[in-house]
C-alpha positions, -999 to +999 in steps of 0.1 A: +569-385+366+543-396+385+555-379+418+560-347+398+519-352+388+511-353+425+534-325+433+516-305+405+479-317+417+489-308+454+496-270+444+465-272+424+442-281+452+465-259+475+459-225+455+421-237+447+416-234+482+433-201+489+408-173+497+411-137+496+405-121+538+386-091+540+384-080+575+357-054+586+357-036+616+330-012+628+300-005+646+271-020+650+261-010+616+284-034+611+277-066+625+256-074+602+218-087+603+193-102+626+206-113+659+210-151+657+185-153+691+159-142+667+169-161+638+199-183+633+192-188+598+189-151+589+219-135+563+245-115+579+269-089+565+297-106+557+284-140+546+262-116+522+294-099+508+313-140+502+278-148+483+280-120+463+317-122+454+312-154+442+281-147+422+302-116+405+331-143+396+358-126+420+385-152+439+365-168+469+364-145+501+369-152+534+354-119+553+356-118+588+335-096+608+348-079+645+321-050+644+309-039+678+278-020+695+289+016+701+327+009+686+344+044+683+379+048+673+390+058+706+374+031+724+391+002+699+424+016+707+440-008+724+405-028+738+399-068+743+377-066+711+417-053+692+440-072+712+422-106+708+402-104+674+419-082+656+456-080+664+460-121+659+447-124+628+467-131+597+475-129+563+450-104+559+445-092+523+421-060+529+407-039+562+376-023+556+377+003+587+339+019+589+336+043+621+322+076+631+287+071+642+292+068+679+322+095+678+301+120+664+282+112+698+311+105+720+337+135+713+334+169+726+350+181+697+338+154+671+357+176+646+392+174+661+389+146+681+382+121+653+410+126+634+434+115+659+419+084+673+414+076+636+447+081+629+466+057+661+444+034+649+456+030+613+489+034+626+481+007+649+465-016+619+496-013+596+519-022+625+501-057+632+489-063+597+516-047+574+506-066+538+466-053+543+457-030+522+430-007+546+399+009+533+383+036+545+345+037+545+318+063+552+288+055+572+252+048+565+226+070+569+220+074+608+221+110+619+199+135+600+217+140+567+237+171+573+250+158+604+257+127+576+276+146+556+301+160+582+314+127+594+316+116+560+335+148+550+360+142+578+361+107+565+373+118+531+395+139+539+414+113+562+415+092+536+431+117+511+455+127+539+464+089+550+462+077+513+440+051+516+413+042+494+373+054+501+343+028+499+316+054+493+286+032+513+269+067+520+256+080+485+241+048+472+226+040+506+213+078+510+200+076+474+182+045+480+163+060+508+151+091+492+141+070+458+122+044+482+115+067+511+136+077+543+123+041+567+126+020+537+167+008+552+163+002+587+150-016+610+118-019+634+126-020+669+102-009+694+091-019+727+064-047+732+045-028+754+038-002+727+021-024+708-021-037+715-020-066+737-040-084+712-011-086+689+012-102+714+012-135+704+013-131+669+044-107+674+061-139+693+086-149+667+103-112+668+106-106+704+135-109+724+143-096+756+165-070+759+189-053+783+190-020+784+209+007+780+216+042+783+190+046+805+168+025+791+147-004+808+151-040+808+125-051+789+111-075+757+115-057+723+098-066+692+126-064+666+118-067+622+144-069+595+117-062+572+090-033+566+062-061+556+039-050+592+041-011+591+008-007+575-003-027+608+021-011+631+033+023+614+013+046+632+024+039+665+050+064+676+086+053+677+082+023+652+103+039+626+128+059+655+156+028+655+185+038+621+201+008+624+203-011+589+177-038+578+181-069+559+176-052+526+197-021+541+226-049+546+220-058+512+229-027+496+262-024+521+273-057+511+264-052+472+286-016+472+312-036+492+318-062+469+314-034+438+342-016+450+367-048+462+356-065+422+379-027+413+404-034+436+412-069+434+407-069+394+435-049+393 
């Protein structure tokens, strides 16, 4: 009897301790937060999306993030960032795919171009993780908002065609903007030089220095996750010009996320 109570207590503790993997892979709208350089401490996407599971009484998550800087579909086919963090993985539960900003940049013919590469790489995804169920995603507000809407459109429609559920992160996050204006989402990133020399010091604890790219210099970049300093800073040109998604814009990705997997695994 009392070996059968262990037994019994063992698979308790056993299934307690099971958790529910979400994989997300993306872009750098993906990643997540401030860069732990900046702040170690700071929230990032997918320990936002576990917090908020829990606090919405779902099964504990374990979400694993493999997003990437300038990730396209064509250029995760088959990369080092696949073969050794995404491929391995197992016992997967859910892939939350979220692509399309840097292919409507990349592809000469964004229209036809994204489709395929989309397309291998589901294929590829259901061969090495055949029990996930994948999500598709549209993309946060980055381009101009018609531009927006065609990437999302294609999006869709990929979905539709390949079956696959959509995560709709676009509408609430576009919604947000225009009820709380169109800077209120994303970062401030901006070079140091821009900035009075006076305000240097106090501007410390946000600078970093950066490599560059595209073109760009090398050079120290004051980066905020917030929108406390644009009446100090707002007028100078360029302070608003980086899209990429602040703390609160994170916020609203991971609330939607979880929203939409509560659905899902409820059922």
């Amino acid at each position: 009897m009392r070996i059968v109570l262990l037994f019994l207590v063992f698979l308790s503790i056993t299934h307690a301790e099971e958790k529910t993997k979400v994989l997300l892979v993306g872009d750098s709208t993906t990643i997540g937060g401030t860069p732990r350089k900046l702040n170690p401490d700071a929230p990032q996407l997918e320990g936002m999306i576990e917090i908020l599971a829990k606090a919405q009484g779902l099964p504990p998550l374990e979400v694993i993030n493999t997003g990437v800087g300038g990730e396209t579909a064509k250029r995760l086919l088959g990369s080092k960032n696949y073969q050794q963090k995404i491929k391995p993985l197992t016992d997967l539960d859910y892939i939350i795919v979220r692509l399309g900003i840097n292919d409507w940049f990349r592809y000469e013919d964004f229209p036809k171009d994204f489709p395929i590469f989309m397309k291998s790489l589901l294929a590829d995804l259901r061969k090495d993780h055949p029990k996930a169920k994948i999500i598709l995603a549209t993309i946060c507000s980055f381009m101009p908002h018609e531009d927006c809407l065609q990437v999302n459109a294609l999006i869709k429609e990929l979905a539709t065609a390949e079956k696959l559920p959509l995560l709709d992160i676009y509408t609430p996050y576009h919604q947000y903007l225009t009820d709380n204006g169109p800077n209120s989402l994303n970062v401030r990133r901006i070079p140091l030089r821009l900035i009075p020399e006076p305000y240097h010091d106090f501007l410390k604890p946000h600078t970093s220095f950066q490599k560059g790219w595209n073109g760009k210099p090398d050079e120290n970049m004051v980066r905020l996750d917030h929108t406390t300093l644009d009446p100090i800073f707002g007028h100078i040109e360029g302070w608003y010009g980086d899209r990429h998604p602040n703390t609160e814009g994170y916020h609203l990705i991971a609330r939607e996320t979880v929203k939409f997997l509560k659905v899902i695994i409820t059922k």
